[in-house]
C-alpha positions as CSV (number, residue, x, y, z in Angstrom):
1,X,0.0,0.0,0.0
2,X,1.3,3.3,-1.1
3,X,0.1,6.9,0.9
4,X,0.3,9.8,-1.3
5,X,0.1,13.8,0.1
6,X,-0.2,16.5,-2.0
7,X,1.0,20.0,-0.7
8,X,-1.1,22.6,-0.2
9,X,-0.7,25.5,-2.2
10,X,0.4,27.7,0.9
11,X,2.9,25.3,1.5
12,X,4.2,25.1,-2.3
13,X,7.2,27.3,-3.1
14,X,8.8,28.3,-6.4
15,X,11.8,26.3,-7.6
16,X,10.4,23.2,-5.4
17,X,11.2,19.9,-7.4
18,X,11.0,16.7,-7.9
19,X,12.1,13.4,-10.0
20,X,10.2,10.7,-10.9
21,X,11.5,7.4,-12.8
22,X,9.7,4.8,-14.7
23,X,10.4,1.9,-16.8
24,X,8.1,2.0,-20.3
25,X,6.9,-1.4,-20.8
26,X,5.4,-2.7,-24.2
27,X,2.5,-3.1,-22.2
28,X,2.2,0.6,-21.6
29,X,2.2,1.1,-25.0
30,X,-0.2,-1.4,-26.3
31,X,-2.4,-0.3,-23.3
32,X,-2.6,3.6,-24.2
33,X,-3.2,2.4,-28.1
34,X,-5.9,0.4,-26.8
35,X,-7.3,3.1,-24.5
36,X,-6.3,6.4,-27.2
37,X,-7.1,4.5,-30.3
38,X,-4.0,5.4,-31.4
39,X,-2.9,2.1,-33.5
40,X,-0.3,3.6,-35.7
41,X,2.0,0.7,-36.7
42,X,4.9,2.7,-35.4
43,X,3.7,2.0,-32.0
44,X,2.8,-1.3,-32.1
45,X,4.2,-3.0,-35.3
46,X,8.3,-4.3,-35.1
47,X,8.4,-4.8,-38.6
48,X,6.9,-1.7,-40.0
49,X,8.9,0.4,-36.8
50,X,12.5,-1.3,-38.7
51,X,11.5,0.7,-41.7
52,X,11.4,4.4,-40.0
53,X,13.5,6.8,-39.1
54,X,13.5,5.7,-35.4
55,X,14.7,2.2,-36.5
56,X,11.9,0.3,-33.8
57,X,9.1,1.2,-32.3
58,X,8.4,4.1,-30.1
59,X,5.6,5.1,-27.2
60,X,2.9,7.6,-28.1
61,X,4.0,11.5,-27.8
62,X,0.8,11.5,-25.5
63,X,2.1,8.5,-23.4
64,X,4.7,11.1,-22.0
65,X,1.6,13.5,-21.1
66,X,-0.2,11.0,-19.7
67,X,3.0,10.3,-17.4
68,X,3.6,13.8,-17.0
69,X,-0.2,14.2,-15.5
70,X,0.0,11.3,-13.1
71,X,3.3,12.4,-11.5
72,X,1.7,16.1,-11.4
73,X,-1.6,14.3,-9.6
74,X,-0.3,12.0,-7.4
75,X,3.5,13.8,-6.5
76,X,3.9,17.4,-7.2
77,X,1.8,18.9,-6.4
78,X,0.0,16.0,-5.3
79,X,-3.3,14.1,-5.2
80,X,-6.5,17.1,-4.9
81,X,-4.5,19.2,-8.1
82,X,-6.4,19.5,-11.4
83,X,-4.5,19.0,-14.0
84,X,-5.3,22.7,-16.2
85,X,-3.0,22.7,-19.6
86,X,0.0,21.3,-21.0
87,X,2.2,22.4,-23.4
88,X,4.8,20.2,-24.4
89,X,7.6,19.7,-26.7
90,X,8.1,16.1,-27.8
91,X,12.3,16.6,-28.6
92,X,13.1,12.8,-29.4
93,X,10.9,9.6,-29.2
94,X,10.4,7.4,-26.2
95,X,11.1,3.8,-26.5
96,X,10.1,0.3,-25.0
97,X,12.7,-0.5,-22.0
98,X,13.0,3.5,-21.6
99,X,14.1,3.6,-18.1
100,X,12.5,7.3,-18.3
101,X,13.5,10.7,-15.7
102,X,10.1,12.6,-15.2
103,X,11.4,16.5,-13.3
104,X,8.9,18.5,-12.1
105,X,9.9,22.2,-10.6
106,X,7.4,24.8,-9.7
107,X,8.2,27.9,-11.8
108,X,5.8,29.8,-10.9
109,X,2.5,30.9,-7.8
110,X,-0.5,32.2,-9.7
111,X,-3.9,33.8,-7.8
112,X,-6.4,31.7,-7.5
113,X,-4.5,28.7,-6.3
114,X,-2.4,27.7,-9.4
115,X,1.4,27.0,-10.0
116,X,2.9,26.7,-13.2
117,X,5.3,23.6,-13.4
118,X,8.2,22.7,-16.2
119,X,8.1,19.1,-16.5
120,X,10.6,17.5,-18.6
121,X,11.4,14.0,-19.6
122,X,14.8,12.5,-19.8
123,X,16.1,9.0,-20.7
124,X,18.5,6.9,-19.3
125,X,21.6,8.4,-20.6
126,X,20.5,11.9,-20.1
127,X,19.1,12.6,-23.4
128,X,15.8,14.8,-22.9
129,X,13.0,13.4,-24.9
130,X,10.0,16.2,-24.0
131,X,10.2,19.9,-22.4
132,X,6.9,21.7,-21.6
133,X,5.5,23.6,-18.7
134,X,1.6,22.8,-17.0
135,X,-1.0,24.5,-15.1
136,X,-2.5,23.1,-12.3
137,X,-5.2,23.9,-9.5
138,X,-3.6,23.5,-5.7
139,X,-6.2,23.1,-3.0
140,X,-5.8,24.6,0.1
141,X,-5.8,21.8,2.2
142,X,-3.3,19.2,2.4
143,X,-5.1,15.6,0.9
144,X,-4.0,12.0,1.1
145,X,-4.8,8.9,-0.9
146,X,-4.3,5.4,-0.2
147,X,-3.9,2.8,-3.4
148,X,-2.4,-0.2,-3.8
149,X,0.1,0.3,-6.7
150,X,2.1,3.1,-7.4
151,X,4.2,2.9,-11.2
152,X,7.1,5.7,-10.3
153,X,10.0,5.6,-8.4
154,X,10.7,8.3,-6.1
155,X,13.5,10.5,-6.1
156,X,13.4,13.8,-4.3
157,X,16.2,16.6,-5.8
């Protein structure tokens, strides 16, 4: 059983951070083409992935969003935040064994109880794959969720 706290916006300061990591699994991938109906070949096809430019197949630019809103939901700032906008820069694909680097760092406290966060993706080697910044509601109380799995590994920077 995992616990996860948010912090309260109040408690939130600018140039707060964290790092996330995560092994990408083919089964993430042919998971989000199920749920996204995404089924481009480049995703889920080894042959036809040989043929590109990446050489093999690659996850779904939107995979790394997806990542990028459950570390922003359930670490920083935590469970209670809505998730308001992304932008994001996809800089060089993520593949399958991807032992990925997910940084979040508050940039910026906004009225009405929102942060802006840059959240960047990095591989293995150090290579980033995505840069971007989000917008998320903080609530004002501190909130805490109990589940049973949790797919990051923590790292606190």
């Amino acid at each position: 059983m995992y616990i996860l706290e948010s912090t309260p916006f109040d408690e939130l300061y600018v140039d707060e951070e964290i790092t996330l990591y995560r092994e990408v699994i083919e089964q993430d991938i042919d998971l989000f083409s199920t749920v996204s109906g995404d089924m481009n070949p480049i995703h889920l096809d080894e042959k036809y992935a040989r043929d590109t430019i990446f050489g093999e197949r690659i996850a779904h630019g939107m995979l790394s969003g997806a990542i990028i809103s459950a570390a922003l939901s359930c670490s920083l700032p935590g469970p209670g935040s809505v998730y308001l906008s992304q932008n994001l820069k996809f800089l060089s694909p993520i593949k399958i064994g991807d032992v990925i680097e997910i940084k979040l760092k508050v940039l910026e406290k906004i009225p009405q109880n929102r942060v802006k966060v840059s959240t960047q993706i990095f591989n293995q080697t150090g290579k980033q794959l995505v840069d971007g910044d989000a917008f998320s509601y903080v609530p004002n109380e501190k909130q805490t969720v109990h589940v049973n799995s949790f797919p990051f590994l923590f790292k606190l920077v």
